[in-house]
C-alpha positions in Angstrom: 134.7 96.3 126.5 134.7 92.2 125.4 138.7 90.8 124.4 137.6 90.0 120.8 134.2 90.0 119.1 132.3 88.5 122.0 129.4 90.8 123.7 129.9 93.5 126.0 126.6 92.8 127.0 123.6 90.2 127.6 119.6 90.8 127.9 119.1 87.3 129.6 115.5 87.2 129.8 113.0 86.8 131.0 110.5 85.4 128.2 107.4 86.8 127.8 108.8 90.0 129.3 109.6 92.8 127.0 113.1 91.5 126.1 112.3 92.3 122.3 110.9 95.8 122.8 114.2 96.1 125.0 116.4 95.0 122.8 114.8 97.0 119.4 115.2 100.4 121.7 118.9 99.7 122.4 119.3 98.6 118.7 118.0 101.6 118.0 120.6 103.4 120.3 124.0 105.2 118.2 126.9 103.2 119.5 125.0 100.0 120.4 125.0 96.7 117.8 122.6 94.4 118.7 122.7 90.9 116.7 120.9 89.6 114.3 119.0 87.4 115.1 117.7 88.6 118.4 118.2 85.6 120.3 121.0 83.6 119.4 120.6 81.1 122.5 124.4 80.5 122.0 125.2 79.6 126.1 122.0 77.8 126.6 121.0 75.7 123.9 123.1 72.8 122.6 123.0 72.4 119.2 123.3 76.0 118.8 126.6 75.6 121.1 128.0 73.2 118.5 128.5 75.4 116.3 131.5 77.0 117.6 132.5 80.3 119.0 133.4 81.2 115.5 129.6 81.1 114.6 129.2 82.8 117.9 131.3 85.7 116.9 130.7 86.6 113.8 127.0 88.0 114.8 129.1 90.4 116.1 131.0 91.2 112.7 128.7 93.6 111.5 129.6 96.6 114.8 131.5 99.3 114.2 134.6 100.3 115.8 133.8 101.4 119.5 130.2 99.9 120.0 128.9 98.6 122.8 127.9 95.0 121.4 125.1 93.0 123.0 122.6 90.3 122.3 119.1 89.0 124.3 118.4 85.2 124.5 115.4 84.5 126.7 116.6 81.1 127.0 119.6 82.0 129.4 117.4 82.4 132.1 115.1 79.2 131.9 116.3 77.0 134.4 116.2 73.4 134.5 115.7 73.2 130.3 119.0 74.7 129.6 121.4 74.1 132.9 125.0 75.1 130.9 124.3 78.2 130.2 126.5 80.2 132.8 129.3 77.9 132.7 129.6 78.5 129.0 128.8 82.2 129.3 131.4 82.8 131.8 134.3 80.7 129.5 133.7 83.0 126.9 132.9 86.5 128.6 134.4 86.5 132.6 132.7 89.4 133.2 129.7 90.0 131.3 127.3 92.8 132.1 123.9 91.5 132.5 120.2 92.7 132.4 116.8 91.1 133.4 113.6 91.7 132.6 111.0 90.1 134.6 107.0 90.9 135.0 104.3 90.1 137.2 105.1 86.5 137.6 101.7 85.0 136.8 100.9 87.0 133.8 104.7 85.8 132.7 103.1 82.4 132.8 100.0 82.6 131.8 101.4 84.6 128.9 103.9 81.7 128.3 100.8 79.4 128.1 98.7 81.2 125.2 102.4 81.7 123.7 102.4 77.7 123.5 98.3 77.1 123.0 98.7 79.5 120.0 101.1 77.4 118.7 99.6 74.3 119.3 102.1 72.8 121.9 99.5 73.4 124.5 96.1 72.4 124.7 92.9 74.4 125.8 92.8 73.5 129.5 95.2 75.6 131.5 94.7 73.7 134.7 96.3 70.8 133.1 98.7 72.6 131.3 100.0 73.8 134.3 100.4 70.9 135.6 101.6 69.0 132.4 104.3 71.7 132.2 106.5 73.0 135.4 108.2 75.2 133.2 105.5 77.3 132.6 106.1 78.2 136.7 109.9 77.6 136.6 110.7 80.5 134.3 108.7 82.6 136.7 110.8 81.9 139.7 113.1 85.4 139.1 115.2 84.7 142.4 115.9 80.7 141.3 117.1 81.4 137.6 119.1 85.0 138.8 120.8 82.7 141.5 123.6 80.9 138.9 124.5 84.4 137.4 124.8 86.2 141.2 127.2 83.8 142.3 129.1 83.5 139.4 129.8 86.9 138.5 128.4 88.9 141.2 125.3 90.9 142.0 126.6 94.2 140.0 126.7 92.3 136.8 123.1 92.7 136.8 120.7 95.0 135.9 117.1 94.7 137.3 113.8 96.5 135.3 110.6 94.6 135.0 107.9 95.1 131.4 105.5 97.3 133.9 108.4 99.4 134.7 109.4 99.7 130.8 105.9 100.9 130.6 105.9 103.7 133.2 108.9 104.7 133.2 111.0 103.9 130.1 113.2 106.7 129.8 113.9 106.1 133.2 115.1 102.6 132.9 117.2 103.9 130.1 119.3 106.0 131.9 120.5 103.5 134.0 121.0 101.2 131.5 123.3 103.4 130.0 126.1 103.6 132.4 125.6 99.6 133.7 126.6 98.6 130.1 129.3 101.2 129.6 127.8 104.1 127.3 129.7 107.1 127.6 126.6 109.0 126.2 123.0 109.1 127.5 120.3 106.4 126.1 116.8 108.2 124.6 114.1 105.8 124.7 112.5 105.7 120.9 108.5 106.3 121.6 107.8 106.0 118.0 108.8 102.3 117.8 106.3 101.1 119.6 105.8 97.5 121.4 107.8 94.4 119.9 106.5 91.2 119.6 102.8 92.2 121.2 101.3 88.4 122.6 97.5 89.6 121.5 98.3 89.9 118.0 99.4 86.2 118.3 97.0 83.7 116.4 96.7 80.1 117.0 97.6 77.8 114.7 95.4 75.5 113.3 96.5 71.7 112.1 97.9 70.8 109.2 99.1 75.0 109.8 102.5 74.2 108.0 100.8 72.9 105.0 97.8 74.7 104.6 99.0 78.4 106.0 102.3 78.8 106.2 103.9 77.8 102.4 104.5 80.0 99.5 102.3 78.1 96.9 99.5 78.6 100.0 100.5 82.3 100.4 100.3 82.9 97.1 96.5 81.8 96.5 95.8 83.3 99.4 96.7 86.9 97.8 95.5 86.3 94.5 92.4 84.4 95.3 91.0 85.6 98.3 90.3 89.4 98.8 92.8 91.3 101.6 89.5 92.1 103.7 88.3 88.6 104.1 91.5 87.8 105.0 92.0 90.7 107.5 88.8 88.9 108.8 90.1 85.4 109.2 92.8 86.7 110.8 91.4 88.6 113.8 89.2 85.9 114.0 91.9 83.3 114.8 93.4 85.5 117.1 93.4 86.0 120.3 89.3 86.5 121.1 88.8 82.7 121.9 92.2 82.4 123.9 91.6 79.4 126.9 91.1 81.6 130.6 92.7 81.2 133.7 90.2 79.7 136.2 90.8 82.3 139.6 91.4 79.1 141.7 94.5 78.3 139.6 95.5 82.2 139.6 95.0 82.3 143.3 97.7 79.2 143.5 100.5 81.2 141.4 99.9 84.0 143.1 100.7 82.3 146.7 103.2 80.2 144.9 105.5 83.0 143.4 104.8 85.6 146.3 107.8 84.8 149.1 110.1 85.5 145.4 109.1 89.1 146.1 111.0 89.0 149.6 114.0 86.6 147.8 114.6 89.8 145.6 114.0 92.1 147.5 117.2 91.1 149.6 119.2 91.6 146.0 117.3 94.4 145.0 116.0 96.5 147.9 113.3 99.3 147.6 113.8 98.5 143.8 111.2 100.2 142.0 110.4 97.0 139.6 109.2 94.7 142.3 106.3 96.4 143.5 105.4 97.2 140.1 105.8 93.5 139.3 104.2 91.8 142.5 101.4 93.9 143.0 99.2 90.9 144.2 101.6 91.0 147.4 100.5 92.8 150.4 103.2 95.4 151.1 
């Protein structure tokens, strides 16, 4: 285990990649404390770094005596936004063990995109988003944001599993989670929790949202003036239904874009189960 109250281990993204459903089962786990909030984004982001290792560990306060402590910030693995994040992490933690989530690259991003649209930091063209925005592609690049964490602490400080691979086989994934992080006892995936932090039940926000939508005086009219159906109905109707599609020319260009990071991984990772799941526009 972590010297002091620092993690034992780190979910280090990727976003838009079933981190939070990850990280809910192992909270779920006995003998795993998993922080509140999910993703402290201490390592990566700087004015969350200012705050001191202090602030740092006392998320970790709250474990008991012998748990496994760990924490998942999708923002360690976004390379070039946040570009301190393993020199920080290794200061604190030498020898951290690590796991990463990735997906099918191009849904990543295209997820990432109606993540952003939906909250209005995009706008309805993905073509030009795309273009506005490398880091919609960046985050997708597995091998180029795994490559500062392999050769600082080594390719067994990290465990590989992809979202599709949660999917089919999630009991699976937890048993070798299990002994890469140091339980003693085995891991039982939770099917009643169900899916964290599900994209298509994302809405998009409309202007003005912060004054109109999300305040309690507005809240509170809302409920006592306007009857729960109809809102149920302006709900779904701001969801996900008139979400901006990718035209197949620009899919076609991620696809041959992020396909030789099949064969990058594949020399970490070979015959790993994940990448064929994950890559599944690549010819094998």
């Amino acid at each position: 285990m972590t010297a002091g109250n620092g993690p034992d281990f780190l979910i280090i993204g990727a976003m838009k990649s079933g981190t939070t459903t990850l990280q809910a089962q192992l909270a779920a786990q006995a003998g795993i404390f998993m922080t509140t909030p999910k993703e402290p984004n201490y390592f990566s982001d700087d004015d969350v770094f200012a705050q001191g290792p202090g602030w740092y560990h006392a998320l970790f306060d709250a474990a008991a005596s012998g748990d496994l402590k760990g924490e998942a910030s999708t923002h360690y693995t976004k390379l070039p936004t946040y570009p301190q994040t393993v020199a920080r992490l290794a200061d604190m933690v030498p020898a951290p063990k690590l796991i990463y989530v990735i997906r099918d690259p191009v849904a990543r991003a295209v997820s990432h995109y109606i993540h952003e649209w939906s909250e209005g930091r995009m706008g309805d063209d993905p073509v030009a988003a795309f273009a506005d925005h490398p880091e919609l592609m960046a985050y997708s690049h597995y091998p180029m944001q795994l490559a500062p964490f392999v050769a600082r602490f080594g390719l067994d400080a990290i465990l590989l599993t992809s979202l599709e691979e949660l999917k089919s086989d999630p009991d699976g994934v937890l048993s070798r989670i299990g002994p890469h992080i140091g339980s003693t006892t085995p891991l039982i995936w939770d099917h009643g929790l169900g899916a964290q932090n599900v994209s298509s039940e994302r809405f998009r926000r409309l202007p003005l949202h912060r004054l109109l939508v999300a305040n309690p005086v507005a809240r509170a009219l809302r409920r006592n003036l306007v009857p729960a159906g109809l809102r149920a109905k302006i709900r779904k109707a701001r969801t996900h239904g008139d979400r901006p599609e990718l035209p197949q020319s620009l899919r076609r260009e991620l696809e041959q874009r992020f396909a030789p990071d099949r064969a990058a991984l594949a020399t970490l990772f070979p015959d790993h189960p994940a990448l064929s799941l994950a890559y599944g526009f690549v010819p094998q």
